[in-house]
Structure formats: structure tokens, C-alpha cells
Residue frames as qw, qx, qy, qz and C-alpha x, y, z in Angstrom:
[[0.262, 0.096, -0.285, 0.917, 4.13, -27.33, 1.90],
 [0.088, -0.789, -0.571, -0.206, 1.77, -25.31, 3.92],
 [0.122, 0.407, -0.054, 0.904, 1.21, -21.67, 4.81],
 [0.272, -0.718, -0.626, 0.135, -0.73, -20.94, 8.08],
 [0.002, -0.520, 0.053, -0.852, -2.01, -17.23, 8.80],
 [0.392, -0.390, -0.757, 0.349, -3.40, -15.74, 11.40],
 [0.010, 0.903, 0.097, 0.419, -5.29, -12.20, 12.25],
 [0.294, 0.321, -0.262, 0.861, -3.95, -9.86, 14.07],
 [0.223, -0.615, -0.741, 0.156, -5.93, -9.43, 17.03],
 [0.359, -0.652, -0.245, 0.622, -4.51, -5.74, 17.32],
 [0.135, 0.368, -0.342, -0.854, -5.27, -4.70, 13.96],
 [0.625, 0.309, 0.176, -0.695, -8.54, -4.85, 11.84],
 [0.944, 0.155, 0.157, -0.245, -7.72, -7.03, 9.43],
 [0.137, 0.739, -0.648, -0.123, -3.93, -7.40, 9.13],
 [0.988, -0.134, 0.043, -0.063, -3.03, -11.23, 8.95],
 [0.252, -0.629, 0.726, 0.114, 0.44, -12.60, 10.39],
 [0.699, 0.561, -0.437, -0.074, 2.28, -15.09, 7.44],
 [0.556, -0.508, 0.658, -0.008, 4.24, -18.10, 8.41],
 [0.948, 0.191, 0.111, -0.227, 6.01, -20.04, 6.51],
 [0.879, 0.137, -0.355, 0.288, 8.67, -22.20, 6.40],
 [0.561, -0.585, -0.287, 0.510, 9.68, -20.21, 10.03],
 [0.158, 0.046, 0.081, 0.983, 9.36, -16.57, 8.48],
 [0.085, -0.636, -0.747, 0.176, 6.93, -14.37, 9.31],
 [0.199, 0.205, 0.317, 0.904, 5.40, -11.46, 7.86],
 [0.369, 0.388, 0.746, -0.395, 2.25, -9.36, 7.84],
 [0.013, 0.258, 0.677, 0.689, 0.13, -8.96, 5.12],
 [0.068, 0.595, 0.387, -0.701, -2.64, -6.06, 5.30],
 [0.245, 0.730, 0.571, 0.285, -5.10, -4.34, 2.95],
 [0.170, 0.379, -0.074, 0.907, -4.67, -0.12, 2.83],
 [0.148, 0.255, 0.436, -0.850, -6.36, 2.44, 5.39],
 [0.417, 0.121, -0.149, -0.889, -8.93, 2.85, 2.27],
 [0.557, 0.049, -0.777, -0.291, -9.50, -0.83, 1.91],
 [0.893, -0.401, -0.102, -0.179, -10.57, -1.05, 5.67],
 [0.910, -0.239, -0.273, 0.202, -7.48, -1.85, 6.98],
 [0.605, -0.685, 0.075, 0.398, -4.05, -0.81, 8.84],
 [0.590, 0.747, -0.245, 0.185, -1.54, -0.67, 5.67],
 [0.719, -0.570, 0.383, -0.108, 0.46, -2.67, 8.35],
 [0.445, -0.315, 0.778, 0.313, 2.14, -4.75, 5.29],
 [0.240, 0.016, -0.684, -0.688, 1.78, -5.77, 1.69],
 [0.762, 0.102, 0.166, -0.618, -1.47, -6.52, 0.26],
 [0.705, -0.191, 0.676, 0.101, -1.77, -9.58, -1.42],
 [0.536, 0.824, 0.180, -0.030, -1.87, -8.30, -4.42],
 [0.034, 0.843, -0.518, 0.143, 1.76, -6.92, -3.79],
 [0.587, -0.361, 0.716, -0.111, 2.76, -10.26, -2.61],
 [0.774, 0.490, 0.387, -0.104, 1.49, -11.73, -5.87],
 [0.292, 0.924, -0.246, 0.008, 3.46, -8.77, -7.71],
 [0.147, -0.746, 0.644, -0.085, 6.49, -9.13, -5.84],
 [0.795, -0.025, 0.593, 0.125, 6.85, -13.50, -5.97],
 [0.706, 0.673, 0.113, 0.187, 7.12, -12.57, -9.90],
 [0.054, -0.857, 0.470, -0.204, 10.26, -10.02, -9.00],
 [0.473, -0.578, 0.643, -0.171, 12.16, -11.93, -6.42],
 [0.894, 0.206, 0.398, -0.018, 11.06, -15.13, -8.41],
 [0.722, 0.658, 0.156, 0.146, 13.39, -13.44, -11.53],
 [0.106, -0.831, 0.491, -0.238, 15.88, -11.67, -9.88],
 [0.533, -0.456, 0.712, -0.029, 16.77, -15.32, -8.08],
 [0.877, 0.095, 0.445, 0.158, 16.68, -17.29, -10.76],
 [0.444, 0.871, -0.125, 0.169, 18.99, -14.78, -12.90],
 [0.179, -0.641, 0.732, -0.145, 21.58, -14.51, -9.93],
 [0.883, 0.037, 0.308, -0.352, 20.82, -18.42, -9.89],
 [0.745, 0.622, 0.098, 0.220, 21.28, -18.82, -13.49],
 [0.088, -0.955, 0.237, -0.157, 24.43, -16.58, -13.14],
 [0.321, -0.680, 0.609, -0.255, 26.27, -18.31, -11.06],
 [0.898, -0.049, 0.436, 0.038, 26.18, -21.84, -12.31],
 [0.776, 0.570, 0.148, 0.226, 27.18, -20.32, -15.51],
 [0.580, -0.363, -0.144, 0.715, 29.79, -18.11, -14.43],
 [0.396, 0.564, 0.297, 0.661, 28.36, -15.14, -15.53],
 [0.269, -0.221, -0.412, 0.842, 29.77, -11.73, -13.56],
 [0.370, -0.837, -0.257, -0.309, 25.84, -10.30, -11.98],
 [0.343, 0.186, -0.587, 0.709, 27.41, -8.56, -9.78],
 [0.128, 0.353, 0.600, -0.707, 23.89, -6.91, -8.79],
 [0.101, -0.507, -0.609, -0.601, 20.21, -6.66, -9.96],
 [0.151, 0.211, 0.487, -0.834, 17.36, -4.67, -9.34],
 [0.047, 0.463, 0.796, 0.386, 14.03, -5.35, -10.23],
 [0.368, 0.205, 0.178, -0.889, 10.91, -3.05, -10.36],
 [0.116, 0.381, 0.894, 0.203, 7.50, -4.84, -10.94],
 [0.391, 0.011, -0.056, -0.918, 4.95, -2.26, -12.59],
 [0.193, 0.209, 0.957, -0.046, 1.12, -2.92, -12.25],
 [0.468, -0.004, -0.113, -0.876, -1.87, -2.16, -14.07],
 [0.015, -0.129, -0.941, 0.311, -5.06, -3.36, -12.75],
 [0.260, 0.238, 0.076, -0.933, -7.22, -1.34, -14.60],
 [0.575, 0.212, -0.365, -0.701, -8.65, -4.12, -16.14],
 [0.195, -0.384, 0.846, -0.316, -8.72, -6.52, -13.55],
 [0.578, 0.258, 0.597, -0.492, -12.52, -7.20, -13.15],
 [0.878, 0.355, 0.114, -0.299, -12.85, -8.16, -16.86],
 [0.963, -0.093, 0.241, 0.081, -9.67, -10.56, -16.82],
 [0.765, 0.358, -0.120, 0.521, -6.61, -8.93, -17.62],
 [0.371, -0.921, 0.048, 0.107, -3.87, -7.91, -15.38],
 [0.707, 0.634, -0.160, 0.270, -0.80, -6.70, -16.37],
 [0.503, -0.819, 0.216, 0.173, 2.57, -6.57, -14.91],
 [0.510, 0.731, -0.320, 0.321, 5.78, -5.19, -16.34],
 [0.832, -0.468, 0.061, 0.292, 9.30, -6.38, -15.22],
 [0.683, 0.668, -0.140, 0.260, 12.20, -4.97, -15.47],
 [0.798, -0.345, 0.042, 0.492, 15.61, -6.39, -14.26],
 [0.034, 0.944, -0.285, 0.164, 18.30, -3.76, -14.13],
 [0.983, -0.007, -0.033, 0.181, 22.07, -5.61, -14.14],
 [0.013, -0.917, 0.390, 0.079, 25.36, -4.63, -12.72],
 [0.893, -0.023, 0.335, 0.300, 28.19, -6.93, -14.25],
 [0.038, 0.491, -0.649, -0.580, 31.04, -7.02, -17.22],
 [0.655, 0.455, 0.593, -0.112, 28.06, -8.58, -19.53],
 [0.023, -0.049, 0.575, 0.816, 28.39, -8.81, -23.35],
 [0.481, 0.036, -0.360, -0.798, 25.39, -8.45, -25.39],
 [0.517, 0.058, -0.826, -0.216, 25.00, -12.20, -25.58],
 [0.299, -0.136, -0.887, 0.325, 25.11, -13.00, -22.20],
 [0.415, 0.144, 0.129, -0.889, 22.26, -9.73, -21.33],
 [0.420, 0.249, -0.712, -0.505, 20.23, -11.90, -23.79],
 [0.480, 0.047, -0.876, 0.007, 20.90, -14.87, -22.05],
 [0.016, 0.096, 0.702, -0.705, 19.67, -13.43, -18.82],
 [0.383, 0.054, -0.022, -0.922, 17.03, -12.26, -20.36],
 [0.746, 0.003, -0.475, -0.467, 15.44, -15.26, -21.54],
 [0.346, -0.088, -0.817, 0.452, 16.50, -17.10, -18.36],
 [0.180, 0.055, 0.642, -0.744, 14.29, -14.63, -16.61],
 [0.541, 0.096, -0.219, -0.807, 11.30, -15.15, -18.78],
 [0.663, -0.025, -0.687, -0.296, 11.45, -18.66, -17.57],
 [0.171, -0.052, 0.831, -0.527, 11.46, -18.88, -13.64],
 [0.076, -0.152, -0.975, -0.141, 9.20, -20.51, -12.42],
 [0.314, 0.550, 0.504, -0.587, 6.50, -17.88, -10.86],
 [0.387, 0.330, -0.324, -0.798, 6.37, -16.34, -14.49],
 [0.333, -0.138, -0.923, -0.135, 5.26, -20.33, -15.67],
 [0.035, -0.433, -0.809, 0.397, 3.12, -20.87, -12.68],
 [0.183, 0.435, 0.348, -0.810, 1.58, -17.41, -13.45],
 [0.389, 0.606, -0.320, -0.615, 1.04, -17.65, -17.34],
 [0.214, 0.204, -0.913, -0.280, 1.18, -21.66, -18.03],
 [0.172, -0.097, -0.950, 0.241, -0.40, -23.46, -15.31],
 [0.553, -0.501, -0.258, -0.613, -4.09, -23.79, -14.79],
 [0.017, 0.115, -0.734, 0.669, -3.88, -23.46, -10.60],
 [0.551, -0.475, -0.577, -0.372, -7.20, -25.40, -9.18],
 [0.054, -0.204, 0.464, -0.860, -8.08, -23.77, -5.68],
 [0.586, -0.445, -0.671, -0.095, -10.28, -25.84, -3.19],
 [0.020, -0.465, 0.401, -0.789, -11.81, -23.71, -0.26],
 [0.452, -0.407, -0.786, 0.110, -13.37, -24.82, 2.99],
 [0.008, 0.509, -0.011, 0.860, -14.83, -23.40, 5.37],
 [0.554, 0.018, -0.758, 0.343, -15.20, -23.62, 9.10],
 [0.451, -0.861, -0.046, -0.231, -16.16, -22.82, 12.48],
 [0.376, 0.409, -0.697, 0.454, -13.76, -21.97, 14.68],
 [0.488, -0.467, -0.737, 0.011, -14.41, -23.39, 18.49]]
């Protein structure tokens, strides 16, 4: 799969997101030098963990027949300890249904496995940059 950006020619450093034909932008605050024109990527990072757990709960859910009827997530961050190698981010799924205990539970530990939480907390991710001219 690939992701192609692009800047924004009409904003300092906003960059337009494509991928698989959606298209987003993604932007840095007013203090950071940019527009605040769209998430940072930092918030994009944040939020793949969410949306990653929320769909694989309704997912999970629905194969098993269990009545989600609706979730909400909220991803907290603390970055206060970024620069010496720990960032932290709290989840927490919020479930409307007719759930017993058991099945709560079950969601629960379903969401502790999707797959961004893995990718974020299992996998060692190896990142190869280049760099170009454009013509």
C-alpha cells in the first residue's frame, strides 16, 4: 500500500493525505508554524489507536452477535515525556448495548488486541528515508 502527500501550496506547511481515494489534511498548530488546517500527526497517530479499537470491537461484535449498539472512544495523551522515550496514551471505549459483565470483558480484551495497539507496542517498525530533488 502506499500513501502519497502533498503541500499545500496555499498554506505554510499543511500537507494534503491520499490514500486509498480519501483525502485529508494534516497540519501542525499556529504555534508550531503552521495553519491548524487539520490534525497533526501526532493526532493521527493518537486517533489510528481509537478508530483502530472502536472497529475492531464493533467488528468483534458483530461476528459474535454481541448487541454494541454504539461506542465512543476518547484517546488521552501525555507527551510529557516524549523526548526521553515514553509516551503515553489512555483509551477508553464507552459501550451502548444489553451487555452482561462477561461479554464487557470480552470486549475489553478484544480491544486490547487490534491491531494498531500490536503494531504500536509489539512490532519493531524499520523506517527507510530518502531523499530527493524535486525537478
Amino acid at each position: 500500500m502506499t500513501i502519497e502527500l502533498q503541500r499545500d501550496l496555499t498554506a505554510a506547511m499543511a500537507q494534503q493525505v491520499q490514500i486509498r481515494g480519501h483525502s485529508f489534511t494534516a497540519d501542525v498548530s499556529q504555534a508550531e508554524g503552521g495553519a491548524d488546517s487539520g490534525p497533526s500527526p501526532h493526532d493521527l497517530y493518537d486517533a489510528a489507536l481509537g478508530a483502530c479499537k472502536a472497529l475492531t470491537v464493533m467488528w468483534y461484535a458483530r461476528k459474535k452477535g454481541i448487541p454494541v449498539e454504539d461506542i465512543h472512544t476518547r484517546i488521552e495523551r501525555d507527551d510529557s515525556q516524549e523526548r526521553s522515550g515514553v509516551y503515553k496514551l489512555s483509551a477508553r471505549l464507552q459501550i451502548k448495548g444489553a451487555l452482561s459483565d462477561a461479554q464487557l470483558q470480552e470486549l475489553h480484551a478484544v480491544a486490547q488486541k487490534c491491531p494498531v495497539h500490536k503494531l504500536m507496542t509489539t512490532v519493531t517498525t524499520e523506517i527507510i528515508t530518502e531523499l530527493e530533488r524535486l525537478p
